[in-house]
C-alpha positions in Angstrom: 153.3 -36.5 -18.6 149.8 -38.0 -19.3 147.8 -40.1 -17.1 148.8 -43.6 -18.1 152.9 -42.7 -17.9 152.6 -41.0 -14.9 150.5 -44.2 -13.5 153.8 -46.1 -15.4 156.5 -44.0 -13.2 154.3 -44.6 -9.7 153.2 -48.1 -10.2 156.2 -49.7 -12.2 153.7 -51.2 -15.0 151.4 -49.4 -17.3 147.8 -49.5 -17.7 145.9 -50.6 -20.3 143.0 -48.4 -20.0 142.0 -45.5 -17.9 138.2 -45.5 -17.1 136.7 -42.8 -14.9 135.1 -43.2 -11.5 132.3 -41.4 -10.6 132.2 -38.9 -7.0 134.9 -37.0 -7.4 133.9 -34.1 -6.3 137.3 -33.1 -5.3 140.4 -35.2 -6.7 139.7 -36.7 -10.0 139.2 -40.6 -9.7 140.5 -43.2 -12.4 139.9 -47.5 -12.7 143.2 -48.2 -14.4 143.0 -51.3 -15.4 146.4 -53.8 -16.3 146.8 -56.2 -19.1 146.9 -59.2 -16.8 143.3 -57.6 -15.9 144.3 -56.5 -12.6 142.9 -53.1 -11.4 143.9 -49.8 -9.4 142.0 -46.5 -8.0 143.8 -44.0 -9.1 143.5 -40.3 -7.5 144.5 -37.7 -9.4 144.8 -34.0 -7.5 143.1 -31.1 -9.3 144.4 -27.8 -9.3 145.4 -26.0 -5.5 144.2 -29.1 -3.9 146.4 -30.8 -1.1 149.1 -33.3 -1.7 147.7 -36.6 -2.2 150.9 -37.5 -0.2 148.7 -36.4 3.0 145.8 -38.8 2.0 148.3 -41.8 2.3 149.4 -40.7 5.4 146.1 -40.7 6.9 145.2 -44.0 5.3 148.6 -45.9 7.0 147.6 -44.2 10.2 143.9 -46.0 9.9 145.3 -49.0 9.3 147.5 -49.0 12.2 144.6 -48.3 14.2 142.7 -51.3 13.1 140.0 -50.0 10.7 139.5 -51.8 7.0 141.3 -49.2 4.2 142.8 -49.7 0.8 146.3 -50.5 0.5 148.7 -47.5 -0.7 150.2 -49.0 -3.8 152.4 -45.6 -4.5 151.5 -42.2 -4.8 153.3 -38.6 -4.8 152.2 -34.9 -4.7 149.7 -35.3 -7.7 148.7 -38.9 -8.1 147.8 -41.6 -5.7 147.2 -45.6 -6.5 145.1 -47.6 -4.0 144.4 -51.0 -4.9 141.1 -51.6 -6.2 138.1 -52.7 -3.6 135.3 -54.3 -5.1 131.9 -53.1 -3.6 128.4 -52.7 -4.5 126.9 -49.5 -5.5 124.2 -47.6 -3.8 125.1 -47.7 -0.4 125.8 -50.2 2.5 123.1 -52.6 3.4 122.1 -53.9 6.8 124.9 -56.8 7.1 128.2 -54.2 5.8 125.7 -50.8 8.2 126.3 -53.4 11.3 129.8 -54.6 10.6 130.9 -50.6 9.3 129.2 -49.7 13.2 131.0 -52.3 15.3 134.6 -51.2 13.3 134.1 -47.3 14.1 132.8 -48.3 18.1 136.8 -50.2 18.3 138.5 -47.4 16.7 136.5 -44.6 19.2 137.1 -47.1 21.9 141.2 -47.5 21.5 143.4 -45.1 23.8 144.5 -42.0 22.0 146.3 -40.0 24.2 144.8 -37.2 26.3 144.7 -34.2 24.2 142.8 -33.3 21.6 143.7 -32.5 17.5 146.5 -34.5 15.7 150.6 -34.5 15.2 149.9 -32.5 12.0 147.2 -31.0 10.2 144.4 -32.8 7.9 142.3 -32.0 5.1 138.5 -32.4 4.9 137.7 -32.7 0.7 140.2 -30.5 -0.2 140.0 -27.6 2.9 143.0 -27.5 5.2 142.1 -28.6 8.9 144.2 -27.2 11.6 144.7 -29.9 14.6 146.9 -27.9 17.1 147.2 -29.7 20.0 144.6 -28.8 23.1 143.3 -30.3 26.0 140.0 -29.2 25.7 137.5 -31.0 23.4 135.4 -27.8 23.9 137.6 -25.2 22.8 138.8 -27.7 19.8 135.4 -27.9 18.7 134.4 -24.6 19.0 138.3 -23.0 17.4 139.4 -25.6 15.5 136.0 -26.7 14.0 133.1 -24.5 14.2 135.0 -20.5 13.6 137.7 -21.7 12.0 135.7 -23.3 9.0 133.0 -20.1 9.4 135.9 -17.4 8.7 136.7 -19.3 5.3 133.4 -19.8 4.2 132.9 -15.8 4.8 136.1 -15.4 3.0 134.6 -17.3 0.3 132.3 -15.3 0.3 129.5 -18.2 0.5 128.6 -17.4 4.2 126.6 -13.8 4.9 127.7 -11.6 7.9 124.7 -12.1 9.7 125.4 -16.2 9.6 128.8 -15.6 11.0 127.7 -13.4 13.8 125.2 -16.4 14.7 127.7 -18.7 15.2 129.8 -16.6 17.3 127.0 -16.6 19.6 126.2 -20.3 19.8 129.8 -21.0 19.7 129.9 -19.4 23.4 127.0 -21.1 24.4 128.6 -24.4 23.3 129.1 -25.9 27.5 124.9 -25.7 27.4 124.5 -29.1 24.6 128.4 -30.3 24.8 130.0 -32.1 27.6 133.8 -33.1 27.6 134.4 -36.4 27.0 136.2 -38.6 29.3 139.1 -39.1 26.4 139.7 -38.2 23.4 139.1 -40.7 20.2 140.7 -41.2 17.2 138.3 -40.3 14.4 137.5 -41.2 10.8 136.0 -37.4 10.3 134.4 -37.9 6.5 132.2 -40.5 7.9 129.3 -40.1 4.8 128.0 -43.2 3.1 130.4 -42.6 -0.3 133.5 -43.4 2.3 131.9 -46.6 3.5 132.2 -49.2 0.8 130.4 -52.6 1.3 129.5 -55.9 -0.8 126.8 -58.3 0.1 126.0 -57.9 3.9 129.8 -57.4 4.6 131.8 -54.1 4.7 134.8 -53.8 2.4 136.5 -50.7 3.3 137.1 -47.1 4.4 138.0 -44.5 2.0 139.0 -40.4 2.2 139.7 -40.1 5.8 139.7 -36.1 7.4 141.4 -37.8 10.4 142.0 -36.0 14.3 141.7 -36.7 17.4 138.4 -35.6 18.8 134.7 -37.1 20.4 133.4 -40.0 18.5 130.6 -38.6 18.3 131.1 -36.4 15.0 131.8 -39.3 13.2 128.1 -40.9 14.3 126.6 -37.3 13.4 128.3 -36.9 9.6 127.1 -40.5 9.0 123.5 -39.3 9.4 123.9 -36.2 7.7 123.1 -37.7 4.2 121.0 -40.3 5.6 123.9 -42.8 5.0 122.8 -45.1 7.8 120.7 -46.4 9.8 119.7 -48.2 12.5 121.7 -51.4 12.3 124.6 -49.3 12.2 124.1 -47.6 15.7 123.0 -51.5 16.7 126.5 -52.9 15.7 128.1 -49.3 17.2 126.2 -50.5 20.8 127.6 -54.1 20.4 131.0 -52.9 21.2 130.5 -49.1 22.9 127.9 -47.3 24.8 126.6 -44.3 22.9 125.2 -41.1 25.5 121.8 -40.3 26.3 120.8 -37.3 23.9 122.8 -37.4 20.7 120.1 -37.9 18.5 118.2 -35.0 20.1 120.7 -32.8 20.4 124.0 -33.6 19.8 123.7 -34.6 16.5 122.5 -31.7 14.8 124.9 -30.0 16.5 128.2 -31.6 15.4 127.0 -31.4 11.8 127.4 -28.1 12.0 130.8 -28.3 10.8 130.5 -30.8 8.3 127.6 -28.5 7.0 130.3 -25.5 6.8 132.8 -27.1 5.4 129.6 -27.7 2.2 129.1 -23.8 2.7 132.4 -23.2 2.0 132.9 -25.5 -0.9 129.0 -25.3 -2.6 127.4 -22.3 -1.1 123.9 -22.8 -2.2 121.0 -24.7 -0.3 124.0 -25.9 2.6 123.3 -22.1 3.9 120.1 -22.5 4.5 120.7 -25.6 6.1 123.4 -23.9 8.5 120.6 -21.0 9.5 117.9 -23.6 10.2 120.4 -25.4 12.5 121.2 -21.8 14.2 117.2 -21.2 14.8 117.0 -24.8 15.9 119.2 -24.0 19.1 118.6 -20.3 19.3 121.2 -18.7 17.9 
């Protein structure tokens, strides 16, 4: 079935035109737009990635928590519709930074439980992400996280031996920079500027969630990885929660770690280096 009937069979109506959306590095994204000029984003999986049906999931579970996402229009295994959110290009700007900080300090600030991981696994991109149930945010990070995404990026073959015998060592030194937080919080866990969508000093929405529960503070770290945000983000992120003595220092670097592997994994190339000056930085 091509694009457009397939799009027919989900959405009831068929589009017009089919014009493609840049970033997608992983699913392949589509504008379909309707005769009555109405529009939809339209994910289409690429070969041996997940079921889109998992992205919709996550999406309704966002939404029940309170944070800004697209509306699932329909979706199965393959192909996904989301309605259409207009934003502006290039990143958020101070107004939609403050706004996008405040909205991730409520969702790390609601109750969510007292163990750490999720009711069933997620996906980061297109790279399964185990969320077995544990009560310590430690162990989580270090299992769950940190090794687990190492051992497939050596399987890849895009991280040497030498790398993976690195992180074993910091991963038992993790109790020296990490403390256990007092609860666990639900988290976006994609949290780079391409899934932050604004418009003219407001934020729109939340896009590709990699959702678990875990410490809020690896959502803070990924959304400084790619220099995404700035300050009035962590100023609207203070309006509603307190954020801990030492995460910039320390912290930060640390939790993007993982985001950095999962790159490794998926890219290879210059995100290696990036791993091994993160290693020397604490050590290891």
């Amino acid at each position: 079935m091509d694009d457009a009937g397939h799009v027919e069979r989900m959405l009831g109506r068929r589009p017009v035109r089919l014009l493609p959306v840049g970033g997608g590095d992983i699913a392949r994204s589509l504008c379909a737009v309707f005769a009555d000029g109405e529009r939809a984003m339209i994910k289409c999986a690429r070969a041996g990635q997940p079921s889109l049906r998992l992205e919709a999931r996550m999406l309704a579970d966002l939404r029940a928590a309170g944070l800004p996402v697209p509306d699932v229009l329909g979706g199965d295994d393959t192909l996904l519709g989301l309605a259409w959110i207009e934003h502006a290009p290039g990143g958020l700007d101070a107004g939609a930074q403050r706004e996008a900080g405040r909205a991730i300090a409520r969702l790390h600030a609601a109750p969510a439980g007292e163990r750490y991981g999720y009711r069933y696994d997620t996906v980061i991109g297109s790279l399964h992400q185990p969320n077995p149930s544990t009560a310590s945010w430690l162990a989580f990070f270090r299992d769950q996280r940190l090794l687990h995404r190492a051992d497939h990026a050596l399987a890849a073959g895009r991280l040497p031996a030498a790398l993976r015998r690195r992180l074993d060592t910091l991963a038992g030194r993790l109790e020296h920079w990490l403390d256990e937080p007092a609860m666990p919080s639900l988290v976006h866990g994609d949290l780079w500027g391409g899934n932050m969508l604004g418009r003219r000093g407001a934020l729109a929405a939340f896009i590709d969630p990699a959702l678990y529960h875990g410490h809020g503070e690896v959502d803070l770290a990924m959304a400084m990885l790619f220099d995404s945000v700035g300050a009035p983000f962590f100023q609207g992120y203070a309006e509603v929660r307190e954020l801990a003595p030492g995460f910039f220092e320390r912290r930060c670097e640390l939790y993007n770690l993982y985001p950095l592997l999962v790159h490794v994994e998926l890219f290879g190339g210059s995100y290696v280096g990036a791993v091994e000056r993160t290693l020397a930085r604490f050590g290891c």
